[in-house]
N, C-alpha and C positions, 0 to 999 in steps of 0.2 A: 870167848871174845873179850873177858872183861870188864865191859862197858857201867859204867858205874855212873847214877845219876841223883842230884840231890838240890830241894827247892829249899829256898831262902827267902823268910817274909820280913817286910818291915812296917812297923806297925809306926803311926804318930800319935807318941803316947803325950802331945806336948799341948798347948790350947789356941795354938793357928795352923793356919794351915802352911802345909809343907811340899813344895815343888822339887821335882828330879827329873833329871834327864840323864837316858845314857846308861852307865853301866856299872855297878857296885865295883867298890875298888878291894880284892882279894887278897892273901898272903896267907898263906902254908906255911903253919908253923911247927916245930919238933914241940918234943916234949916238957922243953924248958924253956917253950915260948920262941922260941930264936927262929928267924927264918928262914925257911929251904929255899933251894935252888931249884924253883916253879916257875915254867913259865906260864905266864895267866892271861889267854890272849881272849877278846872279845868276839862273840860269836863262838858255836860249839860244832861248826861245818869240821875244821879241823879235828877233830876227834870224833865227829858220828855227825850221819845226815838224819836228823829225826823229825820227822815230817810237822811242822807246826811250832818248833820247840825255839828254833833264833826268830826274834820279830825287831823289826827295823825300831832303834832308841826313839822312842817317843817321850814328849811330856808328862808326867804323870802329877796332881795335885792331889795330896791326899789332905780331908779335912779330919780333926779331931778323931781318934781313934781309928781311922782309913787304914787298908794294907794295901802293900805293894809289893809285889812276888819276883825276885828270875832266880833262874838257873846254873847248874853247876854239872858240867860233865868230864869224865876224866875216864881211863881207862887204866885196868890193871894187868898192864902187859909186860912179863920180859921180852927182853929181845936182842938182849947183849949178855950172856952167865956172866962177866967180866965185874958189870956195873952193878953196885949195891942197889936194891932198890929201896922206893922214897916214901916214907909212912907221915905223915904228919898227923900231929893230935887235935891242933888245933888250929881255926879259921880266925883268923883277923879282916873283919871284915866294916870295910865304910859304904856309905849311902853313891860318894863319888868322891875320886880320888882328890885329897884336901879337907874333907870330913875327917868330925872325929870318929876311930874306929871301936868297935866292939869286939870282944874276942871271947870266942866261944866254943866247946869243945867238941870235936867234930873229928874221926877215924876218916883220914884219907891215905888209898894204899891206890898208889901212882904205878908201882913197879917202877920199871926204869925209862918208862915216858918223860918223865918231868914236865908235862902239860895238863892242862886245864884251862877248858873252854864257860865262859860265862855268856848268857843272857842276859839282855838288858831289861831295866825293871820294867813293869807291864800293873796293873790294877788289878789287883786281886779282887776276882767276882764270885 
């Protein structure tokens, strides 16, 4: 099946607190940084129904040192021999799209999907 799943925390390493709503903003990147042709849609129903795993975007306040967790699902399927498939090395990844991002080195093997389903962030307990 392929199904490939991977959690992402954000931590406020900063000395107030820090509000989010919504969905971490993604990019799948090659190996020299540049980015693939991913699509990165919100919610991970499109790629697998995993009982518990999409929760409706809520508010999240995290105070001083707080974490805030979602997800990342993608599948490694061919489905076309024709189409190259899609590896990227690294995640570029922001709080919400208009943040600054971080980029961080992360093995994503797409095959020839070129999707990727995210959850929206939640409190990490």
């Amino acid at each position: 099946m392929g199904l490939r799943a991977l959690s992402i925390e954000m931590v406020n390493c900063g000395d107030h607190r820090y509000r989010v709503k919504g969905f971490p903003s993604i990019r799948v990147l090659d190996p020299d940084r540049r980015p693939l042709d991913v699509k990165v849609g919100n919610g991970t129903s499109s790629i697998a129904l995993i009982d518990g795993y999409d929760t409706k975007p809520m508010s999240v306040t995290l105070k001083p040192g707080e974490k805030a967790v979602a997800g990342l699902v993608w599948r490694n399927t061919m489905t076309d021999p024709t189409v190259t498939a899609t590896i990227g090395s690294y995640l570029e990844i922001a709080p919400v799209d208009g943040e600054p991002p971080q980029t961080v080195p992360q093995y994503v093997d797409l095959g020839n999907t070129g999707k990727l389903g995210v959850t929206a962030w939640a409190r990490l307990r």
